[in-house]
N, C-alpha and C positions, 0 to 999 in steps of 0.2 A: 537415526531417522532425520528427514528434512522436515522444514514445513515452507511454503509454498507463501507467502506470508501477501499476496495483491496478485488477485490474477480477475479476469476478468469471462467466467465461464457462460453468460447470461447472455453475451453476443452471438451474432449471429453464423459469425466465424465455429463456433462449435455446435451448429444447431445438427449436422448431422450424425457426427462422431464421439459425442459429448460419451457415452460408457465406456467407449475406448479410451480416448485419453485420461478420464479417471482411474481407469484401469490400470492405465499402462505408468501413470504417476506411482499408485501403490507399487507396482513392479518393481519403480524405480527408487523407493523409498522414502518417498513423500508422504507421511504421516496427516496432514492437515493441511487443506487446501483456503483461504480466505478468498471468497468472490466476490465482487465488488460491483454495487449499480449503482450506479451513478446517473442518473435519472427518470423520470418518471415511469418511463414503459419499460425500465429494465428491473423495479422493485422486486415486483414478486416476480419475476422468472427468478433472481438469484435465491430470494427466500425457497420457491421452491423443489432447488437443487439441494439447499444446504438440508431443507426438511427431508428429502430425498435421498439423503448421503451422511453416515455418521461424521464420515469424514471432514464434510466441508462446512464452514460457517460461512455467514454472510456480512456483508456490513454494506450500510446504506447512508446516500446522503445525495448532493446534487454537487457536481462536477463545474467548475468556473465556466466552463463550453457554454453551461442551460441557466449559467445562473438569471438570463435574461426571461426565463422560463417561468422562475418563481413567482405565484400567485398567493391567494389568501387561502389557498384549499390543499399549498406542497407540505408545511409544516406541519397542520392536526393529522394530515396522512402519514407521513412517516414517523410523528412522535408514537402513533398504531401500531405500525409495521417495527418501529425499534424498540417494543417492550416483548417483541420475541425473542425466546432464549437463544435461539440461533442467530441471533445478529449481537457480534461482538464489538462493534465499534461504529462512529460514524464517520459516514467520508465518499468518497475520497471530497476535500473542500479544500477550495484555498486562490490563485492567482493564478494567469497563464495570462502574461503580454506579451509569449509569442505570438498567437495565433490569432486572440482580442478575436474570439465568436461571441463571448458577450462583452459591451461595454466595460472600461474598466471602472467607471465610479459605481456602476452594478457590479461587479465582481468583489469590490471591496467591501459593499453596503451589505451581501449574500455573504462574504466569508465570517465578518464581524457576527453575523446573527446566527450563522451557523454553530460556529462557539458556543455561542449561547446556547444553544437549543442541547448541542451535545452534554454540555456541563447540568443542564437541566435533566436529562437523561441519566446523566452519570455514563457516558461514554466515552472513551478517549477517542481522538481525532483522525483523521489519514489525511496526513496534508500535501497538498498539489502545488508544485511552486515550479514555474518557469521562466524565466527571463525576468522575475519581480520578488530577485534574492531580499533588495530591504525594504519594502512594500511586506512582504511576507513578516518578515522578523517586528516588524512594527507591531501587526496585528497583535502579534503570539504575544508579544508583551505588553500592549495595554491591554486586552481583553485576560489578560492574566492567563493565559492556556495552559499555565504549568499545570492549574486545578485540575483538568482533565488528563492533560498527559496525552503521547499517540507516535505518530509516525510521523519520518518525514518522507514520503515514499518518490521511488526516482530521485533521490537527491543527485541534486545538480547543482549545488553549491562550491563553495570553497571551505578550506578548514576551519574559516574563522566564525564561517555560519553555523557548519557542524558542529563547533564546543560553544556557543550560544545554545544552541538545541540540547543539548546533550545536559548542558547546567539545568534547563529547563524539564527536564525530566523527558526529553522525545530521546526515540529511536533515530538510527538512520538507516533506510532500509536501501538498500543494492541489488537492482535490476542485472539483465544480461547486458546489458553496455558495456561492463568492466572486462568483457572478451575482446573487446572492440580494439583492432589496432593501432586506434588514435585515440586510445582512451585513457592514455599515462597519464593524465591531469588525475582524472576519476583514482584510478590505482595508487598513486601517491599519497592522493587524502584518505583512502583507505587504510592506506597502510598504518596512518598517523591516529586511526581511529579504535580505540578500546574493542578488542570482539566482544565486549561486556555489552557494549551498547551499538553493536549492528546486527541488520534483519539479511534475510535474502528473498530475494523477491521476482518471477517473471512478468508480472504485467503483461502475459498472455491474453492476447493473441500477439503485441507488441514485444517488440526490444527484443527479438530472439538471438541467443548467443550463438557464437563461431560454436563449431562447427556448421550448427545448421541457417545462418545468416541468408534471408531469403525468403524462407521457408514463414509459416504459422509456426506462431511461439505456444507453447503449452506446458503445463507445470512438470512433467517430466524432466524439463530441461533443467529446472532451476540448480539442479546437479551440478551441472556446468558454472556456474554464478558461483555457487559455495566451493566447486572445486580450484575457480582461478583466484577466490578469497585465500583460501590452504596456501595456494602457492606465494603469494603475494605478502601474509605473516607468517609465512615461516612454521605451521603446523599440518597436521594431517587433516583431510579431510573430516575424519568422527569430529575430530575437537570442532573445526568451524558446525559442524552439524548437530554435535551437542552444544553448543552452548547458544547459536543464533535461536536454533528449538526453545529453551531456557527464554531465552529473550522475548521472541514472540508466546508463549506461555502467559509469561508474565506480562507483555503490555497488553494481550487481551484478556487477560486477567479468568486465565484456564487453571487448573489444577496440574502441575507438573507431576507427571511419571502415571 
């Protein structure tokens, strides 16, 4: 079995076909779907998939895009919304100085408190990092983030952030990029990285893998991500599927088997 480990079902991208494509994931052997809202109007549409769905869990939190968003009324809301048992983690949170939709001294001030609030929670993190690899790392370790623990999702780093992370107690989780033909940078550090401590991950409706590059990405596909993992160390498919399963279990802290 897969698990599907950041996808993003609560957009609007799936608002017509959403039973299909859960459907058509179980088909394709994805065990566990994690759905991700990442801010305000999108909380409870994912709470209400995952309560909807044995399958799916949620995780909640505010996205570096809205961190300009946050008011006095985002926190006691979702500290609400994350003592449901269907919300496994907080997140996605963290930096994006590619695209700077919020401020970067608000992106830092909002990831810093985010920490917090998770570690309050007892949640581990889903962390967003783009174009702000030692911005990011800085956080994670004065804010002490190992306490919580989490993901690094879409990593886009290099290997030497990945064994920082990885001492630190994170995951690193692997979108459909690793299909990408310009993507040997990605595949290398992969290759260099423990299957002990990597995820798989579509970031649906995003990042959609070769073959279907173009197209809406959906957790079906993450097949694809796990099967160019197999090829890349040197194992079969089950093994990368049993043990990433294994991985994600454990960092959202599910019961294996």
């Amino acid at each position: 079995m897969l698990i599907d480990s950041h996808a993003h079902l609560e957009m609007p991208e799936f608002r017509i076909d959403l039973e299909a494509v859960i459907q058509r994931a179980k088909e394709s052997g994805v065990e566990y779907i994690f759905t991700v809202g990442t801010e305000k109007k999108d909380w409870k549409r994912a709470l209400e998939i995952a309560h909807s769905h044995p399958s799916i869990y949620a995780i909640l939190g505010v996205h570096p895009h809205n961190a300009k968003e946050i008011d006095n009324q985002t926190y006691p809301v979702l500290k609400e919304l994350c003592k449901h048992e269907k919300v496994k983690a907080y997140g996605e949170i963290g930096l994006d100085f590619f695209r700077n939709l919020s401020p970067r001294e608000i992106q830092l001030k909002r990831f810093r408190e985010q920490i917090e609030l998770a570690k309050e929670l007892g949640l581990p993190i889903v962390v967003h990092d783009r174009e702000a690899h030692p911005e990011t790392l800085e956080i994670l370790k004065s804010e002490k983030a190992e306490e919580c623990g989490g993901i690094i999702h879409c990593f886009s780093g290099d290997y030497e952030m990945a064994k920082i992370c990885m001492d630190m107690g994170f995951y690193i989780s692997i979108p459909g990029s690793i299909t990408f033909k310009n993507a040997e940078r990605l595949r290398e550090i992969v290759q260099r990285i423990p299957l002990e401590s990597l995820l798989v991950e579509t970031d649906a409706p995003f990042l959609t893998p070769e073959p279907f590059r173009g197209k809406r990405n959906e957790p079906s596909y993450v097949r694809y991500t796990a099967q160019r993992m197999a090829e890349i160390k040197k194992v079969s498919l089950e093994r990368v599927a049993e043990v990433t399963t294994e991985n994600a279990m454990r960092v959202y802290r599910m019961k294996v088997g």
